[in-house]
ZAMARGU-4260 file (C-alpha; in steps of 0.2 Angstrom, whole numbers, plus 5000, padded with zeros to 4 digits):
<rodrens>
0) 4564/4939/4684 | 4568/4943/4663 | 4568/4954/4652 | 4570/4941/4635 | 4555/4930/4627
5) 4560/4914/4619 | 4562/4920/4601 | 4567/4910/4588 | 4569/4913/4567 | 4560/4895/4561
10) 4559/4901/4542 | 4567/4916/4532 | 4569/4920/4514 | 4586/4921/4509 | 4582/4935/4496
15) 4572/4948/4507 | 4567/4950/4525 | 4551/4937/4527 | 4552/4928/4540 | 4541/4917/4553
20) 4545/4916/4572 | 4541/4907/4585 | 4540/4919/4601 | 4538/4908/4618 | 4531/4919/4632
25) 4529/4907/4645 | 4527/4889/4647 | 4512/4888/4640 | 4511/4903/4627 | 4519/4902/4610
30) 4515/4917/4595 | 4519/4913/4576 | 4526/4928/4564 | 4521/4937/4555 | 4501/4941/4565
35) 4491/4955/4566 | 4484/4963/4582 | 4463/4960/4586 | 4462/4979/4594 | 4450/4972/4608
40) 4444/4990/4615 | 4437/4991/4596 | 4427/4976/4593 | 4411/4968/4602 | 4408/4951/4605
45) 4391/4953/4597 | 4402/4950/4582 | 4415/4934/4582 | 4429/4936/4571 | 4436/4922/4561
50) 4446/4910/4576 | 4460/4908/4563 | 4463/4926/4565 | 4465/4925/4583 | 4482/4926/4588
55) 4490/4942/4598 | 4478/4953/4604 | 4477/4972/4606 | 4475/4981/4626 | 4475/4999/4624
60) 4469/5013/4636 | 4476/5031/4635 | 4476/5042/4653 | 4480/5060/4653 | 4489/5064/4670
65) 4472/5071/4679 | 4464/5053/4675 | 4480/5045/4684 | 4478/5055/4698 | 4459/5052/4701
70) 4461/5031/4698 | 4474/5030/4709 | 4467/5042/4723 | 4448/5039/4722 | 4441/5020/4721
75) 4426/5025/4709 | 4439/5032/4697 | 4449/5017/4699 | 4435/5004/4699 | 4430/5011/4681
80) 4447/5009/4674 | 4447/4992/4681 | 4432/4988/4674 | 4437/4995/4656 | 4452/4986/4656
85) 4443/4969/4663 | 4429/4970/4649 | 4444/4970/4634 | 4452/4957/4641 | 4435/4946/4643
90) 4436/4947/4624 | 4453/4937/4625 | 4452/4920/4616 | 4460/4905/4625 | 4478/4901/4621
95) 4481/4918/4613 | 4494/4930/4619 | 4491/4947/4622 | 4500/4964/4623 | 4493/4980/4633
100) 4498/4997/4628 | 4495/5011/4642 | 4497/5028/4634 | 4501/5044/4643 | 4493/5057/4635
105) 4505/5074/4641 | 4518/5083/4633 | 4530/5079/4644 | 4540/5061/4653 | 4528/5054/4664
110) 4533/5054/4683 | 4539/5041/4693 | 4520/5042/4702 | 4512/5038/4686 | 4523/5028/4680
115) 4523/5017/4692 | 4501/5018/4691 | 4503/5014/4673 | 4515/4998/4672 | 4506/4988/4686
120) 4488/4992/4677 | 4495/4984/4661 | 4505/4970/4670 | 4491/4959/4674 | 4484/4961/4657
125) 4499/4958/4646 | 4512/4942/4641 | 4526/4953/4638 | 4526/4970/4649 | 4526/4984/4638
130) 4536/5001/4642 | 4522/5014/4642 | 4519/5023/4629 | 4517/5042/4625 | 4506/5050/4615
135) 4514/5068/4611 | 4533/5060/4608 | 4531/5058/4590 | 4523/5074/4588 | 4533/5089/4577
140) 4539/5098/4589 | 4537/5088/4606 | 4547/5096/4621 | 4552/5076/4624 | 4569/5075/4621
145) 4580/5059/4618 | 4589/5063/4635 | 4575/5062/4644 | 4566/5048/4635 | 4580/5034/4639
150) 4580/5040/4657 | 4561/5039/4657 | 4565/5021/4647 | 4576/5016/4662 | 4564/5021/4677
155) 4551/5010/4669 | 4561/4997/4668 | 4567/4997/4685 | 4547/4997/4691 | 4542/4983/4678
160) 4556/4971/4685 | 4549/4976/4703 | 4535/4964/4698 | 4543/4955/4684 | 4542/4938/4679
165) 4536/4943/4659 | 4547/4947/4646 | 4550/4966/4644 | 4547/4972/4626 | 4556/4990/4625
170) 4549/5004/4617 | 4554/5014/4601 | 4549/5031/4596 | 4552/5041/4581 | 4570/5043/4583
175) 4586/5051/4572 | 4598/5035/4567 | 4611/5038/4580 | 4599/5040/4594 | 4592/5025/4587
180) 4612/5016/4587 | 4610/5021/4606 | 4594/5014/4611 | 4595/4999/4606 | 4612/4997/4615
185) 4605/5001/4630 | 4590/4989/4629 | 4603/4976/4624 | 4613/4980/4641 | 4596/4977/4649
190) 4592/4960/4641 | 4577/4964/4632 | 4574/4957/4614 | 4556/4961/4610 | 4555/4979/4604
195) 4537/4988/4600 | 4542/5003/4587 | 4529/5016/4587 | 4526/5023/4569 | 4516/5036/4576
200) 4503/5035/4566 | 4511/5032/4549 | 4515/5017/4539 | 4533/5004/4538 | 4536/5009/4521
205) 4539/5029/4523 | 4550/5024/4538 | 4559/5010/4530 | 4576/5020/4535 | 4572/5021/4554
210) 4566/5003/4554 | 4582/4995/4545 | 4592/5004/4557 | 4585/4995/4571 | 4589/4978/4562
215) 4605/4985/4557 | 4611/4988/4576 | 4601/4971/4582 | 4613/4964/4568 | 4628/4971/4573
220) 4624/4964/4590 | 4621/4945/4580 | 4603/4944/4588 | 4591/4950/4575 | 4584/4930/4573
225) 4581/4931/4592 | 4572/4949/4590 | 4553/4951/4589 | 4549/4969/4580 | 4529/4975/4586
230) 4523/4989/4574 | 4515/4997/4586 | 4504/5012/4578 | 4502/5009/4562 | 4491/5021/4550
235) 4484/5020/4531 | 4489/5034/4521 | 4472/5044/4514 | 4475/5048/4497 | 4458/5058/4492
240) 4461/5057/4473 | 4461/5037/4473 | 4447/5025/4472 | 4457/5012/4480 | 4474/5016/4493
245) 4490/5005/4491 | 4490/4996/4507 | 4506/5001/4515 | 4504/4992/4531 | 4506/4974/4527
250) 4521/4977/4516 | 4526/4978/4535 | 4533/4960/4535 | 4543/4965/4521 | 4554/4977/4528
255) 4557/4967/4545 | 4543/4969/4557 | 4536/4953/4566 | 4518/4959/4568 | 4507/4973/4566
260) 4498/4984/4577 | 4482/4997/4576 | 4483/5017/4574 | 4484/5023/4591 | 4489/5042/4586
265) 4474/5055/4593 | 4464/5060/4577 | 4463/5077/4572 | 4453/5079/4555 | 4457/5094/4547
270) 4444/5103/4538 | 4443/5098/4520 | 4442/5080/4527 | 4427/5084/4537 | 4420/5093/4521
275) 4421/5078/4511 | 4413/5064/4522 | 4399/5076/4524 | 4398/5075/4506 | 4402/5057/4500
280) 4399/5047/4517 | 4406/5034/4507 | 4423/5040/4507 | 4421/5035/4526 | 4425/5015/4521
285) 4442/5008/4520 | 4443/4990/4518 | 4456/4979/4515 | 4457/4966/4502 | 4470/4955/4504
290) 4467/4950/4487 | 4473/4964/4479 | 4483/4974/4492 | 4473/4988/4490 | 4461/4998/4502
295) 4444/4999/4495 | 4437/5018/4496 | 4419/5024/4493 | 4415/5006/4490 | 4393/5005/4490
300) 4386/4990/4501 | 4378/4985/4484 | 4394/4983/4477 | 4404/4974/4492 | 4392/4962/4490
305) 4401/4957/4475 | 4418/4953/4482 | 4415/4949/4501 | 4427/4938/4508 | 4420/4921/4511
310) 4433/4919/4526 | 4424/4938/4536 | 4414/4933/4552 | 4406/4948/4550 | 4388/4949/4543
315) 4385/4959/4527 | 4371/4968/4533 | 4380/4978/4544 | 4388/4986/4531 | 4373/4993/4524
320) 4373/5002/4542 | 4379/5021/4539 | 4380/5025/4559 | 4392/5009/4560 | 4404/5013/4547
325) 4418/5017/4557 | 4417/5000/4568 | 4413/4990/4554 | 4431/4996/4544 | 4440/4992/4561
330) 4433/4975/4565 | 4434/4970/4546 | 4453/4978/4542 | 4460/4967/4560 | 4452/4952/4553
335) 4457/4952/4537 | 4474/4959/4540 | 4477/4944/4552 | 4470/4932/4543 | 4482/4936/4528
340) 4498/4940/4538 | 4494/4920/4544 | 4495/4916/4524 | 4510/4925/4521 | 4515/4915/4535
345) 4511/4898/4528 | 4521/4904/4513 | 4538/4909/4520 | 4535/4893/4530 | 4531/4881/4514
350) 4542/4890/4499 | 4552/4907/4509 | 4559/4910/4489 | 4542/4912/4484 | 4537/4927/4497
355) 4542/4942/4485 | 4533/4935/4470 | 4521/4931/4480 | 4517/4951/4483 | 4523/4957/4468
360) 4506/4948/4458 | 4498/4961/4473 | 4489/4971/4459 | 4491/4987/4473 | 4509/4986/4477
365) 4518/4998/4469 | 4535/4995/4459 | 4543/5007/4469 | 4537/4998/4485 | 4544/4978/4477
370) 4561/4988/4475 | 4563/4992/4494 | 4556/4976/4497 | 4571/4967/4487 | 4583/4978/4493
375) 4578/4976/4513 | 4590/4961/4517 | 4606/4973/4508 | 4601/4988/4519 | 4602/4979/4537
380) 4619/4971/4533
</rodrens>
């Protein structure tokens, strides 16, 4: 049994906090940093992505407590899970590592029933074991306190190493600093080095404090180069005003994280926002381009055909599609987010001093953004 993957730093810029890794899994499985998760329960294999963007792949399944209890006591219910779970990983390219993330969706800790029905649905799926996570801990005003998160924290380990012979990768809420201080204390006293820090639905630059402090206290303990960061939940802002939206989320592997992973929060448009795609559809389209670091908003098919990316997979005509819009955005954003967290990659790898001004031509990136970004490596000391 273990907790710890094989990490190891092989590059890092000396002025800020890009870095590449080299992750090993198992014998046969090694993951490069930075990378971007393919979300498999969002794309279809009707539509191949680009092979160089294929590195860590996205599991994801959320179960209220009813679903548990059906799947684990009627074998049509669990037969359908299996099934859901078995066509995502079909998707699974060869020689890629993959994380599966079980989500409990109750406003409250799991029980030891469920959590034990969650862990050994994900285990067979997964190259490092994920703790569970849960969907209403990051809300304002969740009843799920620290107390019983880190006790809910140690019975899931306990019941992953029942079966264990994959690295653990410890989960992190939305936590206060010293809480924060805490956890990771008590994940070191259980060995486990590979951490998944749930954004809950927001982006690594607004919650650069809470991310720094987790490399702070990994610092303190002298194993932050044998540390592997996941950003687990990761969102785009929506700024209505703007044609285009400063890409928040790749700047990610600026402030210390090792990889990047999808949105996984519950969506619950208010109003206005319903209002407005009614009105401008087109406002439904938010696309990355890595060229500029900016999401493209209310961009025409017409237009994209203009600037398409040579290195998409995807075929233009399926963004002239209105009823696909939503799946087009996800399957273009993971590609082309992966493909440029591999370039960034190549970068730290072939010149690490040239990684900030490498972002700071990034027509989108904010000078207020490049400061935190040149202040990272002081703020985790």
């Amino acid at each position: 049994m273990t907790s710890q993957a094989d990490i190891k730093t092989v590059d890092l810029d000396e002025k800020s906090l890009y870095r590449t890794q080299r992750i090993k899994v198992s014998s046969s499985k090694t993951l490069l940093t930075p990378t971007k998760t393919i979300p498999l329960d969002k794309i279809k294999l009707i539509h191949p992505l680009n092979k160089q963007a294929l590195q860590l792949n996205e599991m994801f399944k959320r179960l209220n407590a009813e679903q548990i209890k059906q799947a684990n006591e009627d074998n049509d219910s669990f037969s359908r899970l299996e099934k859901d779970l078995n066509a995502q990983k079909a998707k699974i390219a060869d020689g890629t590592i993959t994380l599966c993330f079980i989500d409990f969706n109750e406003q409250r800790i799991p029980s030891a029933e469920e959590i034990e029905f969650m862990t050994e649905i994900a285990y067979p799926h997964t190259d490092l074991t994920c703790i569970p996570t849960i969907n209403h801990a990051n809300q304002a005003g969740s009843s799920i306190n620290y107390v019983d998160f880190k006790k809910y924290a140690e019975r899931a380990i306990e019941t992953i190493e029942q079966l264990n012979h994959k690295p653990i990768m410890g989960l992190i809420p939305k936590l206060a600093p010293k809480k924060i201080s805490d956890l990771i204390q008590f994940y070191h006293g259980k060995g486990i080095n590979s951490f998944a820090m749930d954004f809950g639905g927001g982006n690594p630059i607004s919650q650069a404090t809470r991310l720094f402090k987790v490399q702070k206290e990994l610092n303190k303990l002298k194993i932050l180069e044998e540390s592997y960061i996941h950003g687990h939940n990761i969102n785009v802002r929506v700024q209505k005003a703007k044609d285009v939206i400063p890409a928040k989320d790749i700047l990610g592997f600026g402030v210390g994280l090792s990889s990047l992973g999808e949105k996984r929060t519950v969506f619950r448009p208010n109003p206005a926002f319903i209002s407005m795609i009614q009105t401008n559809p087109l406002n439904k389209f938010r696309l990355f381009n890595k060229k500029d670091y900016g999401y493209w908003k209310g961009i025409t098919a017409e237009d994209l055909t203009k600037v398409f990316p040579k290195d998409c997979n995807l075929p233009l005509q399926v963004f002239s599609n209105p009823s696909q819009m939503g799946y087009v955005q996800r399957v273009f954003n993971a590609e082309q987010l992966a493909l440029e967290s591999h370039h960034i990659r190549d970068i730290v790898h072939e010149d690490s001093s040239k990684s900030l001004s490498y972002v700071r031509s990034k027509k989108h990136v904010t000078q207020d953004d490049m400061a935190l970004l040149e202040k990272a490596q002081k703020k985790i000391k």
